[in-house]
N, C-alpha and C positions, 0 to 999 in steps of 0.2 A: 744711837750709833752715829749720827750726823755730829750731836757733841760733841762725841770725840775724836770725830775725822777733825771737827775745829780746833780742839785745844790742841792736837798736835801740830798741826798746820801752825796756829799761831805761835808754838813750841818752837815749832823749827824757824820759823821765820826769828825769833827772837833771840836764838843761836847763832844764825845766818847775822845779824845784824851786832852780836857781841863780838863775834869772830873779826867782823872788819873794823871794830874796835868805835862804831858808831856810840855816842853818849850826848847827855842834854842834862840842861840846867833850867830851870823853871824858878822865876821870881816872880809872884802875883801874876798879871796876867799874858806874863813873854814869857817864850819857850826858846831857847839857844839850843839850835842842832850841830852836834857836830863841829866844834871846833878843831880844827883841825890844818896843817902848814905842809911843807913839803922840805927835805932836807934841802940844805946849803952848802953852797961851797963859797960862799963871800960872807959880806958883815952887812945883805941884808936881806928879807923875806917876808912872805906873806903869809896874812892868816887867813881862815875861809870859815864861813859856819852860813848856818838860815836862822834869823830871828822872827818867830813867829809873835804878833800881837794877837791872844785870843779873846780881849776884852773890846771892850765900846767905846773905849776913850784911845785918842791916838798917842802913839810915845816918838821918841825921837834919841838914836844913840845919839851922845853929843862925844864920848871920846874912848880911846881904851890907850889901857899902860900895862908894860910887864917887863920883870926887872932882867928879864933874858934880852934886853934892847938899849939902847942910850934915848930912843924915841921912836913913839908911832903917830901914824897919821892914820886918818879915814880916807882913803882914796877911793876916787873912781877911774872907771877904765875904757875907752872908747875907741874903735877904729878909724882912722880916717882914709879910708883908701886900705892903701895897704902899711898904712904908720900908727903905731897902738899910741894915743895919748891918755895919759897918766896925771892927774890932777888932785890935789887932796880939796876935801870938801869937808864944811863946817857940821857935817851933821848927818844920819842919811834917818830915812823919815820911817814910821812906823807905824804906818794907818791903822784904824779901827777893823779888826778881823784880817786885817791884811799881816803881812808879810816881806821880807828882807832878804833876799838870796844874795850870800856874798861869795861867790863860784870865781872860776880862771875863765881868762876868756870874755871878758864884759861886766860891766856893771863896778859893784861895791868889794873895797878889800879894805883888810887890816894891812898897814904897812910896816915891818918892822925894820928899823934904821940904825946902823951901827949895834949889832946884833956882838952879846961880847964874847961868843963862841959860834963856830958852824951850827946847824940844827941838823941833828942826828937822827936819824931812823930810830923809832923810838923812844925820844927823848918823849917829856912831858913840862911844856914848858906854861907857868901862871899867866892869867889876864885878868885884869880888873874891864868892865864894861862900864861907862858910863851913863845912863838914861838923864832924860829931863824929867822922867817923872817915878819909873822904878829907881832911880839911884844905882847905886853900885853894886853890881853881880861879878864875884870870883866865876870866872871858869879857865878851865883848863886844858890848854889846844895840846894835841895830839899830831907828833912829826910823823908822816905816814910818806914809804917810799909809793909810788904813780901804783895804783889800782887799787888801796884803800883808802883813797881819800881824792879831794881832786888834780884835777889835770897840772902837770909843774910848770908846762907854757908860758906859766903868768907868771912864775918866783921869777924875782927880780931883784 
């Protein structure tokens, strides 16, 4: 009986989690959550995912491209006061069993720059991922309007 209170539980949780159009990429031993942007109304925007490192050796993204852009950057994002600064950075690190939250709001983003169309609720637009040690992983960010994906505070 417990059994099968679990697999439906786990059932529904798995529904619950298709439903908000949650998906992952797994290349040896990084797990990419959740790629995922916010529509646009200019020519440019953000991406957002978590890159899990589940291995013992550390990686490091060093870049990502996708042809929905003229150019992206790795940014970070920090408050000072009450003024958000915006920096791109050569790389963002990716410790052994650790972890890479790229969320609105702080921290790490994909920047995309001169975007050659708005990003549409529901678009699905390509990304190449660059590691220093996996190499290149295709994933595929997912335009989600504010409550399936994260906060739009940060598109910019």
């Amino acid at each position: 009986m417990k059994h099968r209170m679990f697999v439906a539980a786990l059932s529904a949780l798995l529904c619950i989690a298709a439903a908000a159009g949650a998906h992952e990429y797994k290349s040896g031993a990084l797990l990419i959550v959740h790629p995922a942007s916010r529509p646009s109304a200019g020519t440019t925007g953000a991406a957002y995912m978590t890159i899990e490192n589940k291995g013992g050796e550390a990686d490091r993204l060093l870049s990502a491209a996708s042809p929905a852009a003229e150019k992206t950057e790795l940014h970070s994002m920090t408050m000072d006061g009450s003024v958000m600064r915006m920096r791109p950075v050569d790389g963002i690190d990716l410790p052994a069993g650790g972890k890479a939250a790229m969320q609105p709001g702080g921290g790490f983003h994909v920047m995309l720059i001169g975007l050659k169309a708005p990003l549409k609720d529901g678009d699905r637009i390509p990304m190449t991922l660059t590691f220093a040690k996996s190499g290149k992983v295709e994933v595929e960010v997912i335009v989600q309007k504010p409550g399936g994906a994260p906060d739009p505070a940060h598109q910019h």
